[in-house]
MIKOLDREN-511039 format. One record per residue (C-alpha): residue number from 0; x, y, z; residue in one letter. Coordinates in steps of 0.02 Angstrom, whole numbers. Example, Ala and Ser with C-alpha at 12.3 -4.5 7.8 and 13.67 -1.06 7.14 Angstrom:
<atom nr="0" X="615" Y="-225" Z="390" rest="a"/>
<atom nr="1" X="684" Y="-53" Z="357" rest="s"/>
END
This chain:
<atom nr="0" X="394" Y="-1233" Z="-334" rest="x"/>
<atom nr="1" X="226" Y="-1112" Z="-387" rest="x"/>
<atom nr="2" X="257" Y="-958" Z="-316" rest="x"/>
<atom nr="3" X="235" Y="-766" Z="-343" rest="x"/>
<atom nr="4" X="37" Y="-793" Z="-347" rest="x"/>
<atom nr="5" X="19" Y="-622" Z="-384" rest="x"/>
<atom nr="6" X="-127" Y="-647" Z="-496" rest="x"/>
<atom nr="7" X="-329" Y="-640" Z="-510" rest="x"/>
<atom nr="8" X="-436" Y="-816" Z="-405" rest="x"/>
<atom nr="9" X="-416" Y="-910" Z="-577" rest="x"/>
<atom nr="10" X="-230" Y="-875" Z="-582" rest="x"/>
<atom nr="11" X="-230" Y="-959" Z="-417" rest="x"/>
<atom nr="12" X="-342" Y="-1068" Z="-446" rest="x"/>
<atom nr="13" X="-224" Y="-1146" Z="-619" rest="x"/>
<atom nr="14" X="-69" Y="-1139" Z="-497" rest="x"/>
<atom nr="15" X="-166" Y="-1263" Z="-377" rest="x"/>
<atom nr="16" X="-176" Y="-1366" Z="-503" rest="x"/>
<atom nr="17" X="-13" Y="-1360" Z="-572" rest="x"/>
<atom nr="18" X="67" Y="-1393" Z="-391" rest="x"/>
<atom nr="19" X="-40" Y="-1535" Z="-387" rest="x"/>
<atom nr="20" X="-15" Y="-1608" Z="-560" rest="x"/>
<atom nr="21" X="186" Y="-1573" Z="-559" rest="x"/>
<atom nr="22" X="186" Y="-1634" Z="-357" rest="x"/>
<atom nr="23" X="272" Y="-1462" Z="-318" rest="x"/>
<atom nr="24" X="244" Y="-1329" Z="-168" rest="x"/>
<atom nr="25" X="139" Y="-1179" Z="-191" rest="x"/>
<atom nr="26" X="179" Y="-1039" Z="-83" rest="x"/>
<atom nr="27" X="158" Y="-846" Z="-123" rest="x"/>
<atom nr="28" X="316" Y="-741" Z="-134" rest="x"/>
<atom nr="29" X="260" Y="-632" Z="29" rest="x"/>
<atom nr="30" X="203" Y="-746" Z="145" rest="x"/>
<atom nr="31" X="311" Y="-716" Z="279" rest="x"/>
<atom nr="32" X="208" Y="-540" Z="326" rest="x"/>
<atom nr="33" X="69" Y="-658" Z="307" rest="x"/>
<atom nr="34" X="88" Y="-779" Z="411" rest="x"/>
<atom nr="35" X="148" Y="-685" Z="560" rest="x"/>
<atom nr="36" X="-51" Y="-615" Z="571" rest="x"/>
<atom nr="37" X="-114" Y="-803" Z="518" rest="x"/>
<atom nr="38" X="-18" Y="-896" Z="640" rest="x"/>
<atom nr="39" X="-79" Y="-780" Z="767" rest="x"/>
<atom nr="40" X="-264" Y="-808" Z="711" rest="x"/>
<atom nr="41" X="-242" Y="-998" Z="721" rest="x"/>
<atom nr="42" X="-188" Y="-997" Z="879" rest="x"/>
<atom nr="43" X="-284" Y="-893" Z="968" rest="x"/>
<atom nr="44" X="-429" Y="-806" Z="850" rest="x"/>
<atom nr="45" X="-489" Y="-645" Z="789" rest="x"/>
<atom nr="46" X="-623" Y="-507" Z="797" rest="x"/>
<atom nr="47" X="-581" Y="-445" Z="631" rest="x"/>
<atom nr="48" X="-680" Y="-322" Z="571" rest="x"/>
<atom nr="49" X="-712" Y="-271" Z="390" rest="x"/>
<atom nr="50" X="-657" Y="-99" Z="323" rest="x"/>
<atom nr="51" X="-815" Y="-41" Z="206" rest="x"/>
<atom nr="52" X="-907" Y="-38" Z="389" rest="x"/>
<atom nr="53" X="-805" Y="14" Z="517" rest="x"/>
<atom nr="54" X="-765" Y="168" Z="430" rest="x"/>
<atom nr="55" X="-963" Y="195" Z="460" rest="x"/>
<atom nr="56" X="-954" Y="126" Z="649" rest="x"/>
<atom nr="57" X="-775" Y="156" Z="723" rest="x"/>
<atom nr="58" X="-735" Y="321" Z="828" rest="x"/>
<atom nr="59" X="-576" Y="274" Z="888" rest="x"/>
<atom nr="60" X="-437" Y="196" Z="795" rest="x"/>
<atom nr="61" X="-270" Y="150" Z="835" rest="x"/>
<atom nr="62" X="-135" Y="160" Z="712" rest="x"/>
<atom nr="63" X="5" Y="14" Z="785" rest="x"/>
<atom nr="64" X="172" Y="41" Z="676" rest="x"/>
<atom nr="65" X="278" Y="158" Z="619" rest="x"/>
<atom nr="66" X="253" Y="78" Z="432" rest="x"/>
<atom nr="67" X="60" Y="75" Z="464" rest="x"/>
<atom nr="68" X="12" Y="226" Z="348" rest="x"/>
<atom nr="69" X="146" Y="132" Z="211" rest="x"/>
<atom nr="70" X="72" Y="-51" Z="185" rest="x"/>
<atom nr="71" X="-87" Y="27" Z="133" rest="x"/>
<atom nr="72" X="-103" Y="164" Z="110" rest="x"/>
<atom nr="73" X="-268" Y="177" Z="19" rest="x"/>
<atom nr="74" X="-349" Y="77" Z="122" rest="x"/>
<atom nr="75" X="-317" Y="178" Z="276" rest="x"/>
<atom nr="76" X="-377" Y="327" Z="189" rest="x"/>
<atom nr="77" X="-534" Y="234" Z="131" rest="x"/>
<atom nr="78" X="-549" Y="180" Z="313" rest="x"/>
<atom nr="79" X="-525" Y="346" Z="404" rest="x"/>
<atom nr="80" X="-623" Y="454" Z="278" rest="x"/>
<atom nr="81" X="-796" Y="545" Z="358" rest="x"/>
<atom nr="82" X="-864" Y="487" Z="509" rest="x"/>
<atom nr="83" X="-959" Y="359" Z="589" rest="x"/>
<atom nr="84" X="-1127" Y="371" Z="522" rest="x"/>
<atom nr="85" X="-1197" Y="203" Z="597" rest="x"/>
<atom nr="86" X="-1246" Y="129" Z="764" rest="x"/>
<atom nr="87" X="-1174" Y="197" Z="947" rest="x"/>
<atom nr="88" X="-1051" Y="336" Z="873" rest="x"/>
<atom nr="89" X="-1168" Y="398" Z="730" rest="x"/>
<atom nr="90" X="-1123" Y="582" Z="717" rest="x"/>
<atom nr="91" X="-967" Y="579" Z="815" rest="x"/>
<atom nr="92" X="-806" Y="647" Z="782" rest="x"/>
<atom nr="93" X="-654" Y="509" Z="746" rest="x"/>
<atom nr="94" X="-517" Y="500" Z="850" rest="x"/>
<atom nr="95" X="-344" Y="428" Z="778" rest="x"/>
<atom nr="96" X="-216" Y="383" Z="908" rest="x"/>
<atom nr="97" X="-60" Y="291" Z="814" rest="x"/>
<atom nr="98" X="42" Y="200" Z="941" rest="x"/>
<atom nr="99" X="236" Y="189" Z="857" rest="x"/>
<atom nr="100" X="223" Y="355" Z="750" rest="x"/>
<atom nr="101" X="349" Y="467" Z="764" rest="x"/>
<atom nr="102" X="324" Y="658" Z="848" rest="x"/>
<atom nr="103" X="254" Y="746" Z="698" rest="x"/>
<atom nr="104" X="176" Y="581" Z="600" rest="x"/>
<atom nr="105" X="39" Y="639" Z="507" rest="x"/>
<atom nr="106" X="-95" Y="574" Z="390" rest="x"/>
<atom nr="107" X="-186" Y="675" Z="252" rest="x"/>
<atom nr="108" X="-361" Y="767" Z="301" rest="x"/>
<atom nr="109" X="-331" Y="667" Z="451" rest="x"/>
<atom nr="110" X="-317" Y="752" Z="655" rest="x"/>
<atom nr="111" X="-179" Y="606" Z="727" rest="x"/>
<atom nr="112" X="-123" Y="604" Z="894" rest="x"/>
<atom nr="113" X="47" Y="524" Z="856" rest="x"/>
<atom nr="114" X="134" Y="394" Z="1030" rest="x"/>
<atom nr="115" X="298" Y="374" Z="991" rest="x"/>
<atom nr="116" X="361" Y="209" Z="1034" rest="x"/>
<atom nr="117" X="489" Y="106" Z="977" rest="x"/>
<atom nr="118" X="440" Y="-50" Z="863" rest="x"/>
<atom nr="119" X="537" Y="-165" Z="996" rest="x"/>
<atom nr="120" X="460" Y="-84" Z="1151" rest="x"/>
<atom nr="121" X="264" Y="-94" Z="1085" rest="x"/>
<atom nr="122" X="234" Y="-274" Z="1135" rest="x"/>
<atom nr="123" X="262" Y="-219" Z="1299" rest="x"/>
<atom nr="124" X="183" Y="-49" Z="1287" rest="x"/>
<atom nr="125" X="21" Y="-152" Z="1235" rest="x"/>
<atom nr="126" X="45" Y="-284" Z="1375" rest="x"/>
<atom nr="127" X="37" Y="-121" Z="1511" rest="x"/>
<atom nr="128" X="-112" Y="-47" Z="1440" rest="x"/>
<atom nr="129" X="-184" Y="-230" Z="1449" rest="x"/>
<atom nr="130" X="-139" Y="-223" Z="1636" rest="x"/>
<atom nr="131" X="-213" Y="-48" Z="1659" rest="x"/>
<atom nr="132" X="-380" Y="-105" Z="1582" rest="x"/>
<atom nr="133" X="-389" Y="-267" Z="1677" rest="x"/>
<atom nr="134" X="-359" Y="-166" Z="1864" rest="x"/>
<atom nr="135" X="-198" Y="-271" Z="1835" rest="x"/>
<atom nr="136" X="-25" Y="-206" Z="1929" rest="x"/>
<atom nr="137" X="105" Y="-140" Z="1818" rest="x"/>
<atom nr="138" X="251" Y="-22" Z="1830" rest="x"/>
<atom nr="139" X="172" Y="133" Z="1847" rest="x"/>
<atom nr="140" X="355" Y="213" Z="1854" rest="x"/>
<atom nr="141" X="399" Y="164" Z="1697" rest="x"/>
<atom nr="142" X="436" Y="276" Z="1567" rest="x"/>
<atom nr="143" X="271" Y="344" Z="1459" rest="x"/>
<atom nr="144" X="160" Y="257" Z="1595" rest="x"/>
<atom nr="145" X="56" Y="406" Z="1595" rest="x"/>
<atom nr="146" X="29" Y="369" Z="1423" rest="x"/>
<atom nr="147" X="-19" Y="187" Z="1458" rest="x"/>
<atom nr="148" X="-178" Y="233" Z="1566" rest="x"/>
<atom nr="149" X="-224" Y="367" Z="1437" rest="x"/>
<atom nr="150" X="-226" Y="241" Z="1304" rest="x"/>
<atom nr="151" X="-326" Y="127" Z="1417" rest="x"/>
<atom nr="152" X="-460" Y="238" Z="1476" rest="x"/>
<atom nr="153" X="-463" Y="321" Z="1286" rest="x"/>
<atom nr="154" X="-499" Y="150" Z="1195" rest="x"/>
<atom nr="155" X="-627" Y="85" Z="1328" rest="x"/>
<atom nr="156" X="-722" Y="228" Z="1336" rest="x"/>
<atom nr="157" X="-771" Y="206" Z="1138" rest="x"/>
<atom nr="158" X="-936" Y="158" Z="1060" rest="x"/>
<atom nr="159" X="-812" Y="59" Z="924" rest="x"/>
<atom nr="160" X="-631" Y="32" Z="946" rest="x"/>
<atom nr="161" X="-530" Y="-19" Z="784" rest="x"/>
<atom nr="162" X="-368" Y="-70" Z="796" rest="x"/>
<atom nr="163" X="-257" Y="-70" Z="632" rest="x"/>
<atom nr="164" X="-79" Y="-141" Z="615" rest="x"/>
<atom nr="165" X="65" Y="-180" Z="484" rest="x"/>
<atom nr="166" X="127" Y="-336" Z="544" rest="x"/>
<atom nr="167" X="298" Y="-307" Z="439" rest="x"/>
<atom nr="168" X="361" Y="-177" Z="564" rest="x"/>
<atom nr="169" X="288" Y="-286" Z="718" rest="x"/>
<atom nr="170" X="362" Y="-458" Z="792" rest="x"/>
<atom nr="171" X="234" Y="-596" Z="860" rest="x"/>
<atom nr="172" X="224" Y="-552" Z="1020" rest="x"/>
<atom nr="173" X="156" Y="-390" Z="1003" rest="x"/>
<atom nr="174" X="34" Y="-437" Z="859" rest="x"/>
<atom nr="175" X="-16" Y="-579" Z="975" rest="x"/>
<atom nr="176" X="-49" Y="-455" Z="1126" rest="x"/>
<atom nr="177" X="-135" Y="-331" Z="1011" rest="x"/>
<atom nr="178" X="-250" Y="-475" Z="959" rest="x"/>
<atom nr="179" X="-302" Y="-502" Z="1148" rest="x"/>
<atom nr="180" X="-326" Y="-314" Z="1170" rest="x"/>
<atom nr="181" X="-456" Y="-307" Z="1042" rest="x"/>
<atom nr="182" X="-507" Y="-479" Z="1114" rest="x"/>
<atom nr="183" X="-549" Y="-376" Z="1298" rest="x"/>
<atom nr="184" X="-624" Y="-220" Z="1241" rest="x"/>
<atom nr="185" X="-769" Y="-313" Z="1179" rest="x"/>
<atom nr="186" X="-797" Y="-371" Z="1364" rest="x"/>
<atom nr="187" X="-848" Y="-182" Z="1377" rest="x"/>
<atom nr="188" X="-876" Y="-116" Z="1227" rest="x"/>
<atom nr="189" X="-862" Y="-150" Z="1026" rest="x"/>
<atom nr="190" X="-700" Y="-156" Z="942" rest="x"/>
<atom nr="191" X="-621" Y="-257" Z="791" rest="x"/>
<atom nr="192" X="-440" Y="-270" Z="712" rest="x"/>
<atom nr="193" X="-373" Y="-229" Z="536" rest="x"/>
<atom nr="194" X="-228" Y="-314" Z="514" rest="x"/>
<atom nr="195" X="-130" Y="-262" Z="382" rest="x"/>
<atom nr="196" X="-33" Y="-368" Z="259" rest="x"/>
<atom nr="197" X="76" Y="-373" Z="84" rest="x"/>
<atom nr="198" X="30" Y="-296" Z="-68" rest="x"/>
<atom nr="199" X="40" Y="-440" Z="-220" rest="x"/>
<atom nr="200" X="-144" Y="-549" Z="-163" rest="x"/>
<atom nr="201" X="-51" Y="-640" Z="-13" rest="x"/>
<atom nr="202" X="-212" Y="-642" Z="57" rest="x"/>
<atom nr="203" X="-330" Y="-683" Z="-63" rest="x"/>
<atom nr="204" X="-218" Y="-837" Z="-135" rest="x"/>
<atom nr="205" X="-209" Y="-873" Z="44" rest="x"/>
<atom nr="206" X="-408" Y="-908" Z="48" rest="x"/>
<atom nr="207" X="-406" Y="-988" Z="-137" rest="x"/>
<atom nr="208" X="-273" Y="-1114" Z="-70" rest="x"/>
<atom nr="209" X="-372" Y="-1147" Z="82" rest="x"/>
<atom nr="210" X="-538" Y="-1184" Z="-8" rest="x"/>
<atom nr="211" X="-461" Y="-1302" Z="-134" rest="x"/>
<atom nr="212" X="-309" Y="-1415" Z="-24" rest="x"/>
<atom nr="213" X="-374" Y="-1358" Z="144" rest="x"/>
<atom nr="214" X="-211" Y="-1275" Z="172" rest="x"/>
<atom nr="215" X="-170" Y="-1088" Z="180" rest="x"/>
<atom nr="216" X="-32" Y="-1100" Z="61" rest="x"/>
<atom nr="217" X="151" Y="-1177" Z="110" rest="x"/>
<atom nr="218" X="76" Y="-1329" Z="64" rest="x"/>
<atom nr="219" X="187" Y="-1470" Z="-57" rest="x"/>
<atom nr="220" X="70" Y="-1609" Z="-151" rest="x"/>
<atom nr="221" X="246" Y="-1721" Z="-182" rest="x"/>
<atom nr="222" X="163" Y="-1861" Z="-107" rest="x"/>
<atom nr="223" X="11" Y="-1863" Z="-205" rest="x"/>
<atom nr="224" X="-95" Y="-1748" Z="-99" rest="x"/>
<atom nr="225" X="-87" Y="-1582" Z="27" rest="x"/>
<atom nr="226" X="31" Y="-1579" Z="140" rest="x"/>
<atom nr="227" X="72" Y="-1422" Z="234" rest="x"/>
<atom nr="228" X="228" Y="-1387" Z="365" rest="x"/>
<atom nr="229" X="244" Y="-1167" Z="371" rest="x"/>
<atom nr="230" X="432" Y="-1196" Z="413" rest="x"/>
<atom nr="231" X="462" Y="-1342" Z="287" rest="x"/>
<atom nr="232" X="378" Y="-1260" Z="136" rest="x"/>
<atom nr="233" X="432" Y="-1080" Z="127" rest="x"/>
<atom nr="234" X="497" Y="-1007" Z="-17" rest="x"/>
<atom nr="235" X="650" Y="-910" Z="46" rest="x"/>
<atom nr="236" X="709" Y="-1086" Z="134" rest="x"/>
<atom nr="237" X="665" Y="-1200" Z="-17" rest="x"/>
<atom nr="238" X="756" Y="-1071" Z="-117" rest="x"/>
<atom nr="239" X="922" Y="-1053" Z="15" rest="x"/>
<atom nr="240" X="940" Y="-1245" Z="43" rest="x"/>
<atom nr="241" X="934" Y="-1302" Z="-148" rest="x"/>
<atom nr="242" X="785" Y="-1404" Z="-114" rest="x"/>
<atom nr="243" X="700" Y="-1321" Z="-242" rest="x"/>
<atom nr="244" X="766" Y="-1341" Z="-431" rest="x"/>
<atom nr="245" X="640" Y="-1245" Z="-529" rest="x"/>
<atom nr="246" X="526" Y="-1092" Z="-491" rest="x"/>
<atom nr="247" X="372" Y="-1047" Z="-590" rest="x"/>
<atom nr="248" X="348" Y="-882" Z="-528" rest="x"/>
<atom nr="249" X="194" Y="-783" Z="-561" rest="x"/>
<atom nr="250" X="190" Y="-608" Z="-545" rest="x"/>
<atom nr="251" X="43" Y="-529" Z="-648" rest="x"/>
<atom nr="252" X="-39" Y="-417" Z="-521" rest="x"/>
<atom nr="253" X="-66" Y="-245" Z="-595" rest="x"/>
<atom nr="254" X="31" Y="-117" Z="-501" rest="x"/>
<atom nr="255" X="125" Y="-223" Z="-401" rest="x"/>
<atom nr="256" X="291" Y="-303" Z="-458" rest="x"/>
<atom nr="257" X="357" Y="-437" Z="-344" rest="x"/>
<atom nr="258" X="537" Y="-461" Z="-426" rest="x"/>
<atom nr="259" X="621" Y="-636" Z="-473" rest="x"/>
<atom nr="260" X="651" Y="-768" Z="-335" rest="x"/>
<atom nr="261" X="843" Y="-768" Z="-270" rest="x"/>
<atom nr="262" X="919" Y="-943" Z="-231" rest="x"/>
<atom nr="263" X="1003" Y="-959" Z="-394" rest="x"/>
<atom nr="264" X="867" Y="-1104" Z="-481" rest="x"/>
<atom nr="265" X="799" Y="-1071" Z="-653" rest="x"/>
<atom nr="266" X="642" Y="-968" Z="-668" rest="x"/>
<atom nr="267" X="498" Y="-1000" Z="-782" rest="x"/>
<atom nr="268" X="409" Y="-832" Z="-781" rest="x"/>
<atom nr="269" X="247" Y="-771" Z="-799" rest="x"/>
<atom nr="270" X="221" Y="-603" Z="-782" rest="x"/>
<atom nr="271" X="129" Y="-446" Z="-859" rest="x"/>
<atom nr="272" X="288" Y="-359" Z="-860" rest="x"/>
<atom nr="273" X="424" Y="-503" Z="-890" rest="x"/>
<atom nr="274" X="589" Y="-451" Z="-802" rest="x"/>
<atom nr="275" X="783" Y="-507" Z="-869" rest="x"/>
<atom nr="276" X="845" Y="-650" Z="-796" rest="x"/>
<atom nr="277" X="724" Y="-791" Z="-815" rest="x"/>
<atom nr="278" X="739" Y="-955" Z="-901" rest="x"/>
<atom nr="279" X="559" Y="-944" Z="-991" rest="x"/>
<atom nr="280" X="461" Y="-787" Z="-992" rest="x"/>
<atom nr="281" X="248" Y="-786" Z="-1038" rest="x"/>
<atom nr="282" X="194" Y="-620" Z="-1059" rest="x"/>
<atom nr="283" X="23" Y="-592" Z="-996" rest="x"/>
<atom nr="284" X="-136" Y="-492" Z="-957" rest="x"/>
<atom nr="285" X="-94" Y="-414" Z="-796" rest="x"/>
<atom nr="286" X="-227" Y="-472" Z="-654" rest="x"/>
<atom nr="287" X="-322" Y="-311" Z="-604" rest="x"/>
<atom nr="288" X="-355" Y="-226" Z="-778" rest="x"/>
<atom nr="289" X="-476" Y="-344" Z="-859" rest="x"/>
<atom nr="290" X="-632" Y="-492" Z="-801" rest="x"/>
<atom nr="291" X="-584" Y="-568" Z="-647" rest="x"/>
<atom nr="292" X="-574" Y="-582" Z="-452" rest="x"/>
<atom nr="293" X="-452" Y="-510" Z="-353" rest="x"/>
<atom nr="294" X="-472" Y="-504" Z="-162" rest="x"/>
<atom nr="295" X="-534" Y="-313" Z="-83" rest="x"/>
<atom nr="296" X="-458" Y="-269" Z="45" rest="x"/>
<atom nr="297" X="-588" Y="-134" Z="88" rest="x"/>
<atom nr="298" X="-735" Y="-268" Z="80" rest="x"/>
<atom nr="299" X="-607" Y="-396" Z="166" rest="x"/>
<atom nr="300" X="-692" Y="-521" Z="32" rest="x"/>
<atom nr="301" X="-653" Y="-541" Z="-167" rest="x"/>
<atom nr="302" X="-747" Y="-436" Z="-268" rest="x"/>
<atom nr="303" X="-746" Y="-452" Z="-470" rest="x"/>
<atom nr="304" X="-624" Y="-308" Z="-566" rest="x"/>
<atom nr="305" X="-723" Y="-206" Z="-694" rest="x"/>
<atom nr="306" X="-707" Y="-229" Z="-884" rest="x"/>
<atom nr="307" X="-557" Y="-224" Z="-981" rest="x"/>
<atom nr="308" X="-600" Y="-58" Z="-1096" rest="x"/>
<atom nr="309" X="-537" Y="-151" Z="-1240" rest="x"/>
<atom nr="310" X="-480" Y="-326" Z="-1280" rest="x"/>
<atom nr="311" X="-313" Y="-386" Z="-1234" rest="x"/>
<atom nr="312" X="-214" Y="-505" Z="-1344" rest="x"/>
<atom nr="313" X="-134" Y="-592" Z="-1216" rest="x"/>
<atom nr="314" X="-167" Y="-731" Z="-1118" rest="x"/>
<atom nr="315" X="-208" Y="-728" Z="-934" rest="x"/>
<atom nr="316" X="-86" Y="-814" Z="-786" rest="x"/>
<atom nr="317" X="-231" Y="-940" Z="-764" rest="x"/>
<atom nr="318" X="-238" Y="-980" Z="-949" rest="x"/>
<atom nr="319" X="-20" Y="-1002" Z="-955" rest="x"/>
<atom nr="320" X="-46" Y="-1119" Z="-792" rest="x"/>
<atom nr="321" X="-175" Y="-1205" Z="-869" rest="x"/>
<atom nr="322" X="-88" Y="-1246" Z="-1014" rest="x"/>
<atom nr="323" X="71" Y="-1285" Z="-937" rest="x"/>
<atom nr="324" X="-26" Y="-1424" Z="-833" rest="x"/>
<atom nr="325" X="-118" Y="-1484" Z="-963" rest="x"/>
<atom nr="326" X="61" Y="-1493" Z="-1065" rest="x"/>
<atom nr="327" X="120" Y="-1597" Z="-896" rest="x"/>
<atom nr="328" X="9" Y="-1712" Z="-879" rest="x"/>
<atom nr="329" X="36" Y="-1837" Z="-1038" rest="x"/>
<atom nr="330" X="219" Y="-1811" Z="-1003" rest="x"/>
<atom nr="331" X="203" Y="-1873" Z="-817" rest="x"/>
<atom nr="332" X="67" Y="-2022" Z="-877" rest="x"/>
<atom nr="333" X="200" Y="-2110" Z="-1018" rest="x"/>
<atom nr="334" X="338" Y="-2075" Z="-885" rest="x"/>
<atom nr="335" X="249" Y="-2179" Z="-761" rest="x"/>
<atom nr="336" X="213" Y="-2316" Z="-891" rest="x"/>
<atom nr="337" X="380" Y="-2322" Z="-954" rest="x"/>
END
């Protein structure tokens, strides 16, 4: 099994490649947060919207989560800095409504109007306020209905709605029904999500993966070419049922530090900051500092990393893959002619 894939689009890139050449599953070690907004997308689509300009368009943006201001929390503060200088809400004030913060939840330089709600209770908190903007029935006796019809009347009555969430603190249901809200505002007005995910490039080896097997990752190439199954090939249930008897585990982002795989399997490691415990260890030029592309999360694209200020000694992740396929590959040919 690749995994980690905490590393630069040529780190990815080499694991690919490895996967392929060794007939193993590539999978990144925080998919799970991942895949609860991507399986959402699949099924049912997205207006997502992309950070650099909504911070120039939105007025109104809900917070969803009691972790939202966590994940990321530069991002948010990229996001919510100023205001709207562009289109239907140039020159107005932004409004911050987070749905699931505590009484008291603040953010920095930032006027919140905090709705507690419990994490468990916002699926159907959401579902009302879907009701109340439809003309739909729903319990107006309910506790916080009030609230509900507030909400309702206070995102349609934007120029441009953003909705951000932290799908770690959220279950399907209620990132499914926040998707559809965003989904009916733009019946009457503009509005886009920002789904927020894992730190370590989940996202951005999620694209790589896609453009090169045609898989988002959770993908195995044991039978000679891409096969994906999101239950089958996760790493936590590879790891737990023994499946899996070897881990190559990457883990070079700068600033982020994933931590060894569990399940018990030897661990080849390559890392910027090797940690105790693994069978092999390759030191290496942690993704971020030097050449490169990482995915932005602000641009919701990849963007290349500046210079290195001076020149590193070590290899890169992509360069250790590389060279561990290339190391594979007459080893697997004389195997299959034996």
């Amino acid at each position: 099994m690749i995994t980690g894939l905490a590393t630069d689009v040529a780190g990815v890139r080499a694991a690919v490649r490895l996967a392929e050449t060794a007939g193993g599953v590539l999978d990144h070690a925080r998919s799970t947060v991942l895949y609860r907004n991507l399986d959402i997308l699949r099924r049912a689509g997205l207006f997502r919207g992309v950070p650099a300009e909504l911070r120039r368009r939105a007025d109104r943006v809900l917070l969803v989560g009691a972790d939202a201001a966590e994940t990321a929390p530069e991002l948010l503060a990229f996001l919510l800095e100023g205001a709207p200088d562009l289109g239907r809400a140039a020159g107005a004030v932004r409004q911050v409504v987070w749905l699931g913060g505590g009484e008291g939840s603040s953010l920095s330089g930032v006027s919140v109007d905090p709705l507690p709600v419990a994490a468990g209770e916002i699926a159907g908190f959401v579902g009302m306020v879907r009701a109340s903007l439809a003309g739909r029935r729903f319990d107006r006796a309910a506790p916080g209905a009030e609230r509900v019809v507030e909400l309702g009347a206070w995102l349609a009555g934007a120029q441009f709605a953003t909705v951000v969430w932290s799908a770690g603190a959220l279950d399907p249901i209620a990132i499914e029904s926040l998707t559809a809200l965003v989904s009916e505002l733009n019946a009457t007005t503009r509005a886009s999500a920002v789904p927020l995910g894992e730190a370590g490039e989940a996202h951005g080896a999620a694209e790589v993966a896609t453009w090169l097997s045609g898989y988002p990752l959770r993908v195995s190439f044991a039978r000679g070419e891409a096969v994906h199954d999101p239950l089958l090939f996760e790493t936590g249930r590879l790891l737990a049922s023994g499946e899996c008897d070897l881990a190559v585990h990457v883990d070079a982002r700068a600033g982020v530090s994933l931590g060894l795989p569990g399940g018990g399997v030897p661990v080849i490691s390559i890392a910027s900051e090797p940690p105790n415990g693994a069978a092999i260890a390759f030191e290496v030029a942690p993704a971020g500092e030097g050449t490169g592309a990482l995915w932005d999360e602000r641009l919701a694209s990849f963007a290349s990393t500046p210079g290195a200020t001076e020149t590193s000694d070590r290899k890169s992740a992509g360069e250790v893959l590389a060279a561990l396929a290339d190391a594979l590959e007459p080893l697997l040919a004389a195997g299959r002619a034996a």
